[in-house]
C-alpha positions in Angstrom: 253.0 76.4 -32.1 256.0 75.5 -34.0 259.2 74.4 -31.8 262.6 72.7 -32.5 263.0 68.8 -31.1 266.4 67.5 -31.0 266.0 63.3 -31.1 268.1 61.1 -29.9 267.3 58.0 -31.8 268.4 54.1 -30.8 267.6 55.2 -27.2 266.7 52.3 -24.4 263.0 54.3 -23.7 261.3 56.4 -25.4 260.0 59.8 -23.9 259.5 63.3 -24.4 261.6 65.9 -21.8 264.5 68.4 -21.4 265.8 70.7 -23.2 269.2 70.3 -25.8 270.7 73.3 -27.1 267.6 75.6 -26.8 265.2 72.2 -28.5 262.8 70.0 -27.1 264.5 66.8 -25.9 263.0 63.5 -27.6 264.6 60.1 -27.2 263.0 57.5 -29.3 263.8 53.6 -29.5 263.1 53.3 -33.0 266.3 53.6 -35.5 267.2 56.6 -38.1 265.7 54.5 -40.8 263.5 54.5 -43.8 261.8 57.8 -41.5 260.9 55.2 -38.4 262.5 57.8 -35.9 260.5 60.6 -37.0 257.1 58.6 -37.3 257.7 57.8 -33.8 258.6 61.3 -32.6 255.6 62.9 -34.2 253.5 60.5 -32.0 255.3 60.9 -28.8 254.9 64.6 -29.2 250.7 64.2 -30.0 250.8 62.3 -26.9 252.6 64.5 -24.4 250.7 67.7 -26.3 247.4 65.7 -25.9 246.5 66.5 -29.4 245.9 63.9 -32.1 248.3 62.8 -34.3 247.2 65.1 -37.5 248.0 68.2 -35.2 251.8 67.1 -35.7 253.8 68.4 -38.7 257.2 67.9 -39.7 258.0 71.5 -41.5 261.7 70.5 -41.8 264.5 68.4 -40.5 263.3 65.1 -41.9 266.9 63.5 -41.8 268.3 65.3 -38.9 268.7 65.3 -35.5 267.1 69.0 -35.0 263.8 68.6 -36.4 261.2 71.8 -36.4 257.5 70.7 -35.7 253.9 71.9 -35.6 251.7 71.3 -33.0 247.9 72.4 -33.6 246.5 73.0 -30.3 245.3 75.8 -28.3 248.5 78.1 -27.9 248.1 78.5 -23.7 247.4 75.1 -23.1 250.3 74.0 -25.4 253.0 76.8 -23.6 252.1 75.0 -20.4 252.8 71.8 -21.4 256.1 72.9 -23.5 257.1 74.6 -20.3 256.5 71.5 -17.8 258.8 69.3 -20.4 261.6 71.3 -20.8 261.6 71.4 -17.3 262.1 67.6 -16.8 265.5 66.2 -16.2 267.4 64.7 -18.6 268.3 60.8 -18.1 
């Protein structure tokens, strides 16, 4: 499943949830540094997809905010779990 994250880095928690402009809502503590943001957003989303960490791609977005992603998986169990996060509300 590929899907579009929009991170918020330098937050006060990490956590995966809501959705921002049609994306996937990741807040991560970790700084847009040296790639430290996006190591930690790939394995927040392994981790609330239940899939290991080499199921996680970056395809493109390296420096941005909007980031697209792959997440290996199978595709039900993965549209559930998309659909329960973007329910959740944003803090």
């Amino acid at each position: 499943m590929r899907l579009l994250v929009h991170v918020h880095p330098g937050a006060k928690h990490s956590r995966v949830g809501g959705s921002y402009d049609g994306a996937l809502g990741v807040h991560v503590r970790a700084r847009a540094r040296e790639g430290a943001a996006t190591k930690e957003v790939l394995e927040l989303l392994a981790a609330a997809f239940d899939v290991g960490n080499a199921d996680v791609t970056l395809l493109h977005g390296a420096r941005s905010r909007t980031k697209l992603v792959e997440v290996k998986g199978d595709q039900a169990t993965l549209e559930t779990r998309l659909l329960a996060l973007l329910d959740e509300p944003k803090h």
